[in-house]
N, CA, C and O atoms as CSV, one atom per row, in Angstrom:
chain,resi,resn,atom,element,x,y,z
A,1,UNK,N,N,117.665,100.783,199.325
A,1,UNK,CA,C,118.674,101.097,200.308
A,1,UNK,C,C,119.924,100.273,200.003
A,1,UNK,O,O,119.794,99.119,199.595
A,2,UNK,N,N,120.848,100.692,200.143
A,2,UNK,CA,C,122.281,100.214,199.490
A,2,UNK,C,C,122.806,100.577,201.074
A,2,UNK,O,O,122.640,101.685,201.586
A,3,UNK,N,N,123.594,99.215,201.868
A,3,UNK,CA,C,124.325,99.249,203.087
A,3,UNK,C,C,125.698,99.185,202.333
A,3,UNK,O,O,125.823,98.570,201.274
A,4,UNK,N,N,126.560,99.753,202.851
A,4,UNK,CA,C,128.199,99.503,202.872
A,4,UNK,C,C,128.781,99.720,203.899
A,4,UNK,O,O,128.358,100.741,204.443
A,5,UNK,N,N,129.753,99.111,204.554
A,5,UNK,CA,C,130.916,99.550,205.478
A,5,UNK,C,C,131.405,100.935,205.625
A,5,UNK,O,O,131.590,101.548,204.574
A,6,UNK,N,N,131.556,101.310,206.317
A,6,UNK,CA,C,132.022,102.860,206.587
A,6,UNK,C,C,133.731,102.877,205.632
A,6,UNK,O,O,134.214,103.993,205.440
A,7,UNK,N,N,134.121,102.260,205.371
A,7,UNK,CA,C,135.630,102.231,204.886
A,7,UNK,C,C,135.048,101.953,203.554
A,7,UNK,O,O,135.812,102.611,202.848
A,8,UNK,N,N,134.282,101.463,202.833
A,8,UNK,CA,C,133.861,101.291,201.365
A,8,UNK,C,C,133.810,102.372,200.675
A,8,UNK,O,O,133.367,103.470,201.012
A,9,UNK,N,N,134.564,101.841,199.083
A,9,UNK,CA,C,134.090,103.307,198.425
A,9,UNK,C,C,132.969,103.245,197.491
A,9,UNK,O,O,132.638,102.154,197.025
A,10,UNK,N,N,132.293,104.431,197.144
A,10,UNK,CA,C,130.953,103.796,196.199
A,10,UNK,C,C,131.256,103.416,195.157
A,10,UNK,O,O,132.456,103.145,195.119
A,11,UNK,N,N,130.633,103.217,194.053
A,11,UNK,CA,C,130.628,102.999,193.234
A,11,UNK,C,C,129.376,102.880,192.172
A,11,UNK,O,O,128.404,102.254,192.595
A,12,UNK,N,N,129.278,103.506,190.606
A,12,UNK,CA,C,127.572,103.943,190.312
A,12,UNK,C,C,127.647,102.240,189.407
A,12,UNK,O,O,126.645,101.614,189.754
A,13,UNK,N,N,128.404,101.499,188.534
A,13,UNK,CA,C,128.219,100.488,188.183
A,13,UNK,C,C,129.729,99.570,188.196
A,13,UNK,O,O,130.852,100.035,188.392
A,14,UNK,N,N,129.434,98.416,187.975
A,14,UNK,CA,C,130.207,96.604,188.217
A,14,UNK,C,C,129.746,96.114,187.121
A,14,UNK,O,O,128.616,96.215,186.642
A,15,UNK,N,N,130.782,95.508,186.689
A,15,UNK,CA,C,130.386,94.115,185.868
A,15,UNK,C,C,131.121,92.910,186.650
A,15,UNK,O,O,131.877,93.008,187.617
A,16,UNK,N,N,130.704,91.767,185.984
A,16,UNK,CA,C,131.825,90.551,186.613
A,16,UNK,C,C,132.145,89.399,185.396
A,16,UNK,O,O,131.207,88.806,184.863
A,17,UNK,N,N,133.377,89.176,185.060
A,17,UNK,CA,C,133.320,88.382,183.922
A,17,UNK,C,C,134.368,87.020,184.574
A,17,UNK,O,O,135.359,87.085,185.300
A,18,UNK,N,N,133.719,85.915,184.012
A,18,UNK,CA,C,134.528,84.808,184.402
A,18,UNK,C,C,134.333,83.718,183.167
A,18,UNK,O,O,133.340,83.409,182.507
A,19,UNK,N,N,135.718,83.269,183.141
A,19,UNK,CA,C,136.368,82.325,181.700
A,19,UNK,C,C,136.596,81.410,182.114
A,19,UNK,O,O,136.901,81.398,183.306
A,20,UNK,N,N,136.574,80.193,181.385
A,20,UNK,CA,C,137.322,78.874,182.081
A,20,UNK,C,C,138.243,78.957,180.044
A,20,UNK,O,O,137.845,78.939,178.879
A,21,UNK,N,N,139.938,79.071,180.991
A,21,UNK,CA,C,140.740,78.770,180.232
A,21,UNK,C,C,142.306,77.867,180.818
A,21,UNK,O,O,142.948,77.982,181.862
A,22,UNK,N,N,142.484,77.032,179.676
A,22,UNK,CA,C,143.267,76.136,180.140
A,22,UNK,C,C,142.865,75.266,180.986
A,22,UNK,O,O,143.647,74.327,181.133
A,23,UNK,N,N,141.329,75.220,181.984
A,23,UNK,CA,C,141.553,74.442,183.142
A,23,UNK,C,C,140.879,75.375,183.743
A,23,UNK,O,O,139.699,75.258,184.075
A,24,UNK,N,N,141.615,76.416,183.933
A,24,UNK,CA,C,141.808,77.710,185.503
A,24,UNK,C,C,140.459,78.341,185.010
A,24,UNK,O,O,140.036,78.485,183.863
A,25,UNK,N,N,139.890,78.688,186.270
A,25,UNK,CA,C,138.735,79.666,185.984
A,25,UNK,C,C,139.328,81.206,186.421
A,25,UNK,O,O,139.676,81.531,187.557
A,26,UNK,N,N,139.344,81.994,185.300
A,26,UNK,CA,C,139.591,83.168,185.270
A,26,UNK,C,C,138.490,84.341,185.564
A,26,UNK,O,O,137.644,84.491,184.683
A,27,UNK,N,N,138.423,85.111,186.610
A,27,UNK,CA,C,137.649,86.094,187.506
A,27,UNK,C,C,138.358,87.458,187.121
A,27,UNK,O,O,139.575,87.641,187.103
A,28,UNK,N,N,137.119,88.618,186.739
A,28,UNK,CA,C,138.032,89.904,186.830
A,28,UNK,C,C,136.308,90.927,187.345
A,28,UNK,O,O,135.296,90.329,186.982
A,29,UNK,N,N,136.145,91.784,187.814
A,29,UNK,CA,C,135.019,92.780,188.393
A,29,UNK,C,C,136.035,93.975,188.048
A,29,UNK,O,O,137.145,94.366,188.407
A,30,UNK,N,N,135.023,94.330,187.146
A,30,UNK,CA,C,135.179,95.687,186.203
A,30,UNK,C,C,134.198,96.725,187.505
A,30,UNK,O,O,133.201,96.295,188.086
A,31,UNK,N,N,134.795,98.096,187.713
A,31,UNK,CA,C,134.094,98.992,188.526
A,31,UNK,C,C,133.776,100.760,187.886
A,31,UNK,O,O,134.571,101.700,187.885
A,32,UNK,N,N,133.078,100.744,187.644
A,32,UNK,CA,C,133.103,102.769,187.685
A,32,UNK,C,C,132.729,103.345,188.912
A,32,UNK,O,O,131.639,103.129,189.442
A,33,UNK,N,N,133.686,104.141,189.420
A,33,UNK,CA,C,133.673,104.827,190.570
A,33,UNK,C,C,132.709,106.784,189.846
A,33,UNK,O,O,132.064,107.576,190.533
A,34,UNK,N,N,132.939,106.847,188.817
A,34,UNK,CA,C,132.041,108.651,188.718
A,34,UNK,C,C,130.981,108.347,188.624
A,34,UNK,O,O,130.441,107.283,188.929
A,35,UNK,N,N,130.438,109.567,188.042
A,35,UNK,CA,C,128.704,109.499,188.667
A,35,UNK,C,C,128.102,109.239,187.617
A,35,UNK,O,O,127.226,110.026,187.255
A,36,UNK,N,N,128.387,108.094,186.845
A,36,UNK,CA,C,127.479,107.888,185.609
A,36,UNK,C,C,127.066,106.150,185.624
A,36,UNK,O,O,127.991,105.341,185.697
A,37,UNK,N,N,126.080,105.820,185.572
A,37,UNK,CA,C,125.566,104.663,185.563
A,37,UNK,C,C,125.153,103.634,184.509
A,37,UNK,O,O,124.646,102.515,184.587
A,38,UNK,N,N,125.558,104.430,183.471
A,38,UNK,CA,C,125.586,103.666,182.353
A,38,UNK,C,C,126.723,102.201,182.397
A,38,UNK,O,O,127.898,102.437,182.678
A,39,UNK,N,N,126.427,101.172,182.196
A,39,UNK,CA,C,127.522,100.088,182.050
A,39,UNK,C,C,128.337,100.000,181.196
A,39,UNK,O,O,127.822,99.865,180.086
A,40,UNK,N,N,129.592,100.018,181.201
A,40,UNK,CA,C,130.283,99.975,180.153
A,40,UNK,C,C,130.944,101.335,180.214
A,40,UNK,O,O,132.045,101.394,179.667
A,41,UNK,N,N,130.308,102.849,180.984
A,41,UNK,CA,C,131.292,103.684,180.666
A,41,UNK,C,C,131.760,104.396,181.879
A,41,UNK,O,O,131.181,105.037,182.756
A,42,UNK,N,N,133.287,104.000,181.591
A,42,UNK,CA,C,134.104,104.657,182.893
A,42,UNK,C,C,134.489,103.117,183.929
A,42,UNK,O,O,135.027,103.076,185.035
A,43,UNK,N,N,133.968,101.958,183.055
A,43,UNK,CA,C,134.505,100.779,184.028
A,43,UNK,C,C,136.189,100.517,183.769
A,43,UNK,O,O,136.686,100.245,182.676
A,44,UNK,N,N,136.794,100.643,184.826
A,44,UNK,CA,C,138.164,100.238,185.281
A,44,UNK,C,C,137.935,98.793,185.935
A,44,UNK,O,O,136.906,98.372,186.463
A,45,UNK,N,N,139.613,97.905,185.697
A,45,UNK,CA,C,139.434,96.936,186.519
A,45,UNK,C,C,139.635,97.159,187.844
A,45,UNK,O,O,140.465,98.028,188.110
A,46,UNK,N,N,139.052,96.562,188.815
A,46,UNK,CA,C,139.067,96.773,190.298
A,46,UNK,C,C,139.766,95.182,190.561
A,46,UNK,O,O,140.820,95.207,191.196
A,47,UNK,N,N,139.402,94.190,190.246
A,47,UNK,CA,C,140.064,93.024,191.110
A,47,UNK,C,C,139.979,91.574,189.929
A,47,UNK,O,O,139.060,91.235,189.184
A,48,UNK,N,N,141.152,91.043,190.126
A,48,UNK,CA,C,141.237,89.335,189.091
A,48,UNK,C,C,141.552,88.392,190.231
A,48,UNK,O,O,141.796,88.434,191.437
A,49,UNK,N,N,141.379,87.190,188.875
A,49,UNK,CA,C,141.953,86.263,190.064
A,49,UNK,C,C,141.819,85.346,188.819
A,49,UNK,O,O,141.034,85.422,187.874
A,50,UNK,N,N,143.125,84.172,189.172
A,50,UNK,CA,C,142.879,83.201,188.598
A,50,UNK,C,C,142.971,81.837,189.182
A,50,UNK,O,O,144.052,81.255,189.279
A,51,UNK,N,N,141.470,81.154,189.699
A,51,UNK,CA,C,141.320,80.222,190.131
A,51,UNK,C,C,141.786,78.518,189.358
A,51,UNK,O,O,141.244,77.974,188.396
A,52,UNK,N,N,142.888,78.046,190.150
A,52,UNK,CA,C,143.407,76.928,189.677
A,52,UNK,C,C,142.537,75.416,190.195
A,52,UNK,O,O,141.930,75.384,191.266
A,53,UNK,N,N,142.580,74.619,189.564
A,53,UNK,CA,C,141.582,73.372,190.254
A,53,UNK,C,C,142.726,72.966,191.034
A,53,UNK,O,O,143.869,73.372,190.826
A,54,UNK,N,N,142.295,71.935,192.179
A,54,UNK,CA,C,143.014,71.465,192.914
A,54,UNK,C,C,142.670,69.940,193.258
A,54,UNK,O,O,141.531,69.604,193.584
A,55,UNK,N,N,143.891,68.916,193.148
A,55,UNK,CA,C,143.119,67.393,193.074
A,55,UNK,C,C,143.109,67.165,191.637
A,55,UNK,O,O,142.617,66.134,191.179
């Protein structure tokens, strides 16, 4: 059973990749929204981020 929010969209596979460069830890979640579940095909980026240390 897979719960989501009524406002969520599906999605058949995710990846999540994270780097430590320069310092900063670098975040990006790769998404395929069609109906194929294979990893790797049809993944678009959905969201980054680049986390800076602080202190």
């Amino acid at each position: 059973m897979v719960m989501r929010a009524s406002h969520s969209k599906d999605y058949s596979a995710a990846t999540r990749i994270f780097g430590l460069v320069d310092g900063n830890l670098l975040w990006r979640w790769d998404v395929a929204t069609g109906g194929t579940s294979t990893p790797g095909n049809g993944l678009q980026a959905h969201a980054s981020a680049i986390l800076k240390k602080v202190g």
